[in-house]
N, C-alpha and C positions, 0 to 999 in steps of 0.2 A: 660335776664337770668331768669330762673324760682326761683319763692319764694322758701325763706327755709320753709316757713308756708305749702306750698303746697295747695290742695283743702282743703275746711271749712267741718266741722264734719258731716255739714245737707246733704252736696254733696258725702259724703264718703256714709254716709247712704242710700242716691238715687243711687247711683253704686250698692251698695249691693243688694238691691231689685232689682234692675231691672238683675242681673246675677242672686237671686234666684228664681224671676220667671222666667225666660228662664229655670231654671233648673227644678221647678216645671211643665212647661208644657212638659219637657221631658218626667218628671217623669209620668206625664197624659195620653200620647203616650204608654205605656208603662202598664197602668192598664188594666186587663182582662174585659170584656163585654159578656154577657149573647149574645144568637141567637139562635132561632127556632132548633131544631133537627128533620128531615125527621125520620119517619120509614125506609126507605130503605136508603142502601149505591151505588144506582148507580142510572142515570138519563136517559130519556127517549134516548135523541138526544143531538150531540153538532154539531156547527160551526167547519169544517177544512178548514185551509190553513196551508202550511209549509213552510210560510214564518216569522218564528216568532224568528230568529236570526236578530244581529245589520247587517244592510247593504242590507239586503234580503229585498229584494221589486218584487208586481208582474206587476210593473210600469217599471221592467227593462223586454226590449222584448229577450234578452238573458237567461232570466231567468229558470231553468227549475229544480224542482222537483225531484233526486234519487229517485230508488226504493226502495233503502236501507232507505233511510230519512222518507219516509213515511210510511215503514215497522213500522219503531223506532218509529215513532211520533203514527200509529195507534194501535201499542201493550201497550204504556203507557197508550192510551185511552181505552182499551179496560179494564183495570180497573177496569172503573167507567161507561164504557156505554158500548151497542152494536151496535151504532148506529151512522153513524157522516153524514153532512150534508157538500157538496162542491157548488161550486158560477162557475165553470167552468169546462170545461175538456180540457185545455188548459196548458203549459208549465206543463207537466208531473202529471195532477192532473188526464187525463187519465189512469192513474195506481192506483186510489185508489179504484174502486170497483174489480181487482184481488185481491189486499192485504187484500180489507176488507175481501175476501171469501174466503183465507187462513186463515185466524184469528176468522172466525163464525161472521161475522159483515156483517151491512146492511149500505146502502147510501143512500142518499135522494140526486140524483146526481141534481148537477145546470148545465144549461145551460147559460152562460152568454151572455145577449144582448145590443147592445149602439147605438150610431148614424152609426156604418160602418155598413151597407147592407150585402157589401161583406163577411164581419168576420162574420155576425150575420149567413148566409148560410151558411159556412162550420163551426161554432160552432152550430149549429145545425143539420146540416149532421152528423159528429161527434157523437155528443151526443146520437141521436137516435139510432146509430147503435151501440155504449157502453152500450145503455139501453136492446138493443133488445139480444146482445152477454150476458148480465150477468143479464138477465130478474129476475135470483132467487136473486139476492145479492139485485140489484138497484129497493129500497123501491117504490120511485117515481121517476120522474123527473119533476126538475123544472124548468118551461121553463122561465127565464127572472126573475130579483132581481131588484124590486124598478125603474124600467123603468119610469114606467108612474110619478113616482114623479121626477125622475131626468128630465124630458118631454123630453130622447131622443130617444120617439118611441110614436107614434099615435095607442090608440086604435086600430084602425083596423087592424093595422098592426102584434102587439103583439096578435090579437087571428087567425089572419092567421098561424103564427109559434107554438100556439096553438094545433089549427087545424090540422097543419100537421103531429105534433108529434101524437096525439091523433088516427090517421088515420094509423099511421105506429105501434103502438104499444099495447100491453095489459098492458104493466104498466099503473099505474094510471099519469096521466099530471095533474099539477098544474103552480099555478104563484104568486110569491111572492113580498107582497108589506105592506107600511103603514097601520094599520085597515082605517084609511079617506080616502085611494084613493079608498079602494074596496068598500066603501059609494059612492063614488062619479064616478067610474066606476062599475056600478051594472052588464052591459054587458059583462064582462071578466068574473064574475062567473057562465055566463050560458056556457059557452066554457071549464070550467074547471070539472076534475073529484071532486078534495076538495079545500075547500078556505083554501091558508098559509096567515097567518094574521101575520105583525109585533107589537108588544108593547114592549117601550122602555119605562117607567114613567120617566127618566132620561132626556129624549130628547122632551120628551113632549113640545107644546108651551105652555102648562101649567105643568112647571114642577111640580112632586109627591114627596115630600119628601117618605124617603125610608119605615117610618112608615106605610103610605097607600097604598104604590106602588105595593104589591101583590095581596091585594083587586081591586084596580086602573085596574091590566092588567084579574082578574076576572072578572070584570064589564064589559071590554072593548069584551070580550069573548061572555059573554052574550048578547050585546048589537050589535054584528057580527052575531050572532045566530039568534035572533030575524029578523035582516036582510033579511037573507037568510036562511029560515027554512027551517027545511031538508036537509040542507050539513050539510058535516062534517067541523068541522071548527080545521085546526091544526095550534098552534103557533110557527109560523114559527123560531120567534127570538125572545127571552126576556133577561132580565138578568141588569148587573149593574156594571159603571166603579169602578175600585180600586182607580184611583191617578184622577185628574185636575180640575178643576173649580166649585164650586157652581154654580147652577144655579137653583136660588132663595132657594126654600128651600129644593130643590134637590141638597143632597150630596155625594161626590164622595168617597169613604173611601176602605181600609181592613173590617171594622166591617160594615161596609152598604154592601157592597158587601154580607158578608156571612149573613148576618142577610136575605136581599131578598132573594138570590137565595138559600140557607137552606129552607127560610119561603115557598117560591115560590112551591116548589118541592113537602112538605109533603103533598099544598094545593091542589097542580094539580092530586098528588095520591089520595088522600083521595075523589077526586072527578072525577076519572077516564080523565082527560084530557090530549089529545098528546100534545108535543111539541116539541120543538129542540131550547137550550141555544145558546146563545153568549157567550163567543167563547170555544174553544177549549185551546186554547193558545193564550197567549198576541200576539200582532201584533205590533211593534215596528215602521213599516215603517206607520202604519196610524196615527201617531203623526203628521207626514207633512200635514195631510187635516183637521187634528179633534183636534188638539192639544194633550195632554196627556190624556184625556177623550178616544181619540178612541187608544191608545197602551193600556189599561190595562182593557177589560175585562175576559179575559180568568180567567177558573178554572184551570190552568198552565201556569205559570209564563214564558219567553221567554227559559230558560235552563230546565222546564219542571216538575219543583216541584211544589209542590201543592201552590196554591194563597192563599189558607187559610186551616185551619182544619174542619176539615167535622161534627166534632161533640167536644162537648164542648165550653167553652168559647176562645173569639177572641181578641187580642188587637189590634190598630192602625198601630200598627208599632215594628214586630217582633226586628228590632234593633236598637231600644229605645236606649239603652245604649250608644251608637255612640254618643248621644247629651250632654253625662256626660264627655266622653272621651274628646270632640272638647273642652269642657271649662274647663277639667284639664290643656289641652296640653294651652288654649290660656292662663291661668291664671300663670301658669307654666314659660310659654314663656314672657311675659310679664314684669312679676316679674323678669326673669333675665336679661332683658336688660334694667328696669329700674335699678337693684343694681348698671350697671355698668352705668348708664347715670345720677344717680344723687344718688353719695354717700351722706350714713348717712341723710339721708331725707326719713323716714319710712314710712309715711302717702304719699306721692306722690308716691312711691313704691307697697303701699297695693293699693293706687287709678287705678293704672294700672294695677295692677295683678286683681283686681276687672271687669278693663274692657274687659281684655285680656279674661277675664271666661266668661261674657257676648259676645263677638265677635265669640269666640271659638264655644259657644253652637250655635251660630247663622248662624253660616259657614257649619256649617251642613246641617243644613235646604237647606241652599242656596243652594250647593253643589246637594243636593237631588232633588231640584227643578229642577237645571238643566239639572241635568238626563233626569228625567220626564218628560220634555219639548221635549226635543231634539231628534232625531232619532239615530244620530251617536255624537260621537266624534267633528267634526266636527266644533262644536262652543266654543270647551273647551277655546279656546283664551278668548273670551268674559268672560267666566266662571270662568277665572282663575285671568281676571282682576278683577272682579266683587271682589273675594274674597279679592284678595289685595286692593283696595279700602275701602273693611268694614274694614281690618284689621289697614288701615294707618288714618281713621277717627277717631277709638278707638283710637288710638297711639297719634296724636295729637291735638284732642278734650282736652283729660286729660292733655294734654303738656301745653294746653291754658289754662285750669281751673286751674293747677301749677303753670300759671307764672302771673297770673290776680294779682293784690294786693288785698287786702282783703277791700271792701266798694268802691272800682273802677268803674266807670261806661263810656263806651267809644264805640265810633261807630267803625265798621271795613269794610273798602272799597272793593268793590265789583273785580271777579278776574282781572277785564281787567284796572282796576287804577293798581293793585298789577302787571301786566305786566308788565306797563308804568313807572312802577318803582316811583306810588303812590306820582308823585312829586309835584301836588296840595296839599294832604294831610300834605305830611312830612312839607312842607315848611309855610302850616298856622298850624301845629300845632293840625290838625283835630283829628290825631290820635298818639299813641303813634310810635315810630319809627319802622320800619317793619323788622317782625325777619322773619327765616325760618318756623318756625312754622304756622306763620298766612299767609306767602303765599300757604303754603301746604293749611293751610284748606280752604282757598279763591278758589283755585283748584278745591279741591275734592268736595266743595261744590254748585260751579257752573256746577260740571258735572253732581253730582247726582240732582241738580234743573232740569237739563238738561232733564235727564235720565226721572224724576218722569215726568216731564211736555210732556215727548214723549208717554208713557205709558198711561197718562191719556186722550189723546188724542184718540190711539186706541181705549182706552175703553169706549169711545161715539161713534165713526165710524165703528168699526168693533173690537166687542165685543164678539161674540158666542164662537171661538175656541181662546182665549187669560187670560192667567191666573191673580190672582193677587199676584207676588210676594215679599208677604211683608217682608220677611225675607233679603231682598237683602238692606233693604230701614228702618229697626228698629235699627241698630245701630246710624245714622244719626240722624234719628229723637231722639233719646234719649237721644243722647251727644249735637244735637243741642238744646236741650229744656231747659238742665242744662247751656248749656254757654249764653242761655237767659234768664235763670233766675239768672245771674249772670250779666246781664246786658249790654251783647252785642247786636250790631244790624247794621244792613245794613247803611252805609251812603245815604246820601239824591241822590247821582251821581253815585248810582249802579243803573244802568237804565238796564242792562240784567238781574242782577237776582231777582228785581224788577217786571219784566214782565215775567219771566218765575211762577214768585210767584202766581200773579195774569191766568194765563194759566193754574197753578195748580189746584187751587181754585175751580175756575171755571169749570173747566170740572171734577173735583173730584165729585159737588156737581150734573152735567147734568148726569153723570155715573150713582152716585148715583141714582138718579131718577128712571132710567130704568132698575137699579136690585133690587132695590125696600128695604125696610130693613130687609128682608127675608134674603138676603141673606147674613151671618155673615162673609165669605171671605169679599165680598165688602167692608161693612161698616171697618171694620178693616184696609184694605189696603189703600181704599181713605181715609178713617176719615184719618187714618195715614202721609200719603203724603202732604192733606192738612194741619194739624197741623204742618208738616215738613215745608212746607214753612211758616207757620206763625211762625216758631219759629226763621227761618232765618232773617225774619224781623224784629221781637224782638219784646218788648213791646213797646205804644207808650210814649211818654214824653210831659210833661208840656213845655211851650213855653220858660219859664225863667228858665230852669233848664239846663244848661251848660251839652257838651259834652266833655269837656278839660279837662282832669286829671288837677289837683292843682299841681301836681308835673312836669306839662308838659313844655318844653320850652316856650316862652311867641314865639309873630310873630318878622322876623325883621323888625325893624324899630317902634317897639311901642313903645308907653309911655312909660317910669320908673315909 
């Protein structure tokens, strides 16, 4: 049974802080930020597909494009540009230089090419003949996106369908790629009318934090120029994710987005340079190859509102508020099934309504991550465990700092003794008798050692498109840090979560390495996971310092 003492005043104190700052970094989410303001309100070029609802992929070969759809999708864009940029004329994207020339717009139409032969011929038969029919609308064509870096096309080959196009047509022919491959294929730009040069400072192998990253793709412009003097050199793709990963000191954000592509804009006008943004609209389905980095760069969001404000200041995260609400409702929540689970015990009542605010605020994030992560629906299973999980950690973390005695100090067996129905333990006496409470947390705490220890593994093996989230994983560490500094800790014959500890650790600190401490997601997450597992294991103890409560049974058959 829990004390009527409940948690001690220093532990009431660490709840509270640690539910006001969740709330204070809501509140940070949530303060406005300064960014560049363009002279003009519309951009050169953007990126189209219309595939930017849940479900819509152009990975389904069913897949195909309304006319009506792209009407809709090209009159919001026409806005802000006159200008949009396609990657194929394939599942009905064949209809976007009619619509653009009903609407006064231009395309920079794609031809897309890959490993099939056969497609690469009639996506290019195609093409040319859309180029030749709508010669006034279709700006250029460009034949092949990033081929030579994906390597599934040979040089020679990509300036034969060059070639051809170039032969059949008065539009201008181009080929778009990396600015390093067109360093390192010089001979594609003698086959081309102008070089489309990609810069991405975000993808960089040396990523740009967002501060340099418009000078970064000016340099890169320059130093394409100097290359090949005398072409024209247009930027085919620039711009900046909204949501997923650091990578190093390159940050994915709402305010990094608008701050580049704001800053980007006023610099490329001010100095007469073409280009054409990334994207048009979020892409939803490219979360499956890029993680949440490749669904959110558009300058419209998947339903078509703006991704940020064009002028003015920008915050993190228009709906801040959501993070106040989640730790009203959890503090709320909390507090009343404490009244009914342990009357007239105030302080164990406030201690829970304290965590329930902390969980609350934190299930948001969570919740938000796995948005961001995910493409569809889909994995809400996982997602909805996830959240029950944080919630039943807060719930019986504090259940256990209730029911500790106050100066108690005692080991707790690891979950697979608490199976076994802990009958070494119980029968010498190792620890105190085993409630419901301590097998929950035995549970939840081998799962999430589980959990941290599979995480941290991708993130030495296969690191690029996998995020760190720490929000799924701060309640744990939080409550498990107080019930170690309360003096719990893993018995000597928890040999699983002992080794998952050690797993943790350990690749926390190899992760770390390789994102180096640039990058402030990392350190956060791993530093975090790892502390988590050392807090599971506790602190260590003197040799002569007893594990036995005084008030514990004695073994049978000992002395009197």
């Amino acid at each position: 049974m829990p004390s009527p003492n409940g948690p001690r005043a220093r532990e009431l104190a660490l709840l509270a802080l640690l539910a006001l700052s969740l709330l204070a970094w809501w509140g940070w989410r949530g303060l406005e930020r300064g960014a560049p303001e363009p002279r003009v309100d519309r951009v050169r070029c953007v990126s189209y597909a219309p595939f930017h609802r849940p479900g819509e992929t152009p990975f389904d070969p069913h897949a195909h494009a309304s006319r009506e759809r792209i009407r809709a999708d090209l009159q919001r864009l026409s806005t802000i540009t006159d200008c949009v940029r396609t990657y194929s004329v394939d599942q009905g994207l064949d209809q976007v230089p009619a619509v653009a020339r009903e609407l006064g717009m231009q395309v920079l139409l794609g031809a897309w090419l890959g490993r099939d032969r056969v497609k690469n011929a009639g996506e290019m038969q195609r093409a040319i003949a859309l180029a030749r029919d709508e010669a006034r609308t279709v700006r250029a064509l460009i034949v092949g996106n990033e081929v030579l870096l994906r390597a599934e096309l040979a040089e020679r080959e990509l300036i034969e369908h060059i070639a051809s196009a170039n032969r059949a047509l008065d539009v201008p022919v181009t080929y778009a790629d990396v600015w390093e491959f067109w360093l390192r294929y010089p001979n594609v730009a003698e086959a081309v009318d102008f070089v489309t040069v990609h810069v991405l400072p975000y993808w960089e192998d040396e990523p740009v934090a967002v501060a340099r990253a418009v000078e970064h793709v000016l340099s890169i412009h320059r130093h394409v120029q100097q290359a090949f003097p005398g072409r024209r050199i247009l930027l085919g793709e620039t711009g900046w994710p909204r949501a997923g990963r650091e990578r190093r000191a390159a940050v994915p954000g709402r305010v990094e987005q608008a701050r580049f592509v704001r800053g980007f804009v006023a610099a490329a006008e001010s100095q007469g340079l073409p280009y054409n943004l990334i994207e048009a609209f979020d892409q939803p389905w490219k979360r499956r190859l890029e993680g949440a980095m490749g669904g959110y760069w558009g300058l419209f969001d998947r339903d078509g509102d703006a991704a940020f404000p064009w002028r003015g200041p920008v915050n993190a995260d228009p709906r801040w508020r959501d993070g106040f609400a989640g730790a009203a409702a959890g503090a709320f929540g909390f507090a009343l099934l404490a009244g009914f689970a342990y009357r007239r015990r105030a302080r164990i009542v406030v201690a829970q309504a304290l965590a329930g605010s902390a969980a609350g605020a934190v299930l948001v994030e969570q919740m938000r991550h796995a948005m961001q992560w995910n493409e569809t629906w889909t994995t809400a299973l996982p997602a909805l465990l996830g959240a029950a999980a944080t919630l039943a950690y807060a719930w019986f973390a504090v259940d256990r700092l209730s029911g500790a005695h106050a100066g108690s100090t005692h080991d707790t067996p690891g979950a697979f003794a608490l199976l076994r129905g802990t009958r070494r333990a119980v029968r010498h006496a190792v620890v105190p008798p085993v409630t419901n409470t301590l097998r929950a947390l035995g549970l939840l705490r081998i799962g999430y050692l589980f959990a941290a220890a599979t995480v941290a593994l991708l993130l030495v093996f296969d690191a690029r498109y996998r995020g760190f989230p720490w929000a799924s994983f701060a309640i744990p560490l939080a409550l498990q840090a107080l019930l170690a500094l309360r003096g719990e800790r893993l018995t000597a014959d928890a040999r699983e979560e002992r080794a998952l500890c050690f797993v943790i650790v350990a690749c926390a600190a190899l992760a770390l390495t390789q994102e180096t401490l640039l990058n402030a997601q990392a350190v956060v997450f791993l530093g975090g996971i790892a502390s988590f597992a050392l807090a599971c294991l506790g602190a260590p103890r003197s040799r002569t310092r007893t594990s036995i409560p005084s008030s514990a049974p004695k073994a049978e058959g000992a002395n009197e």
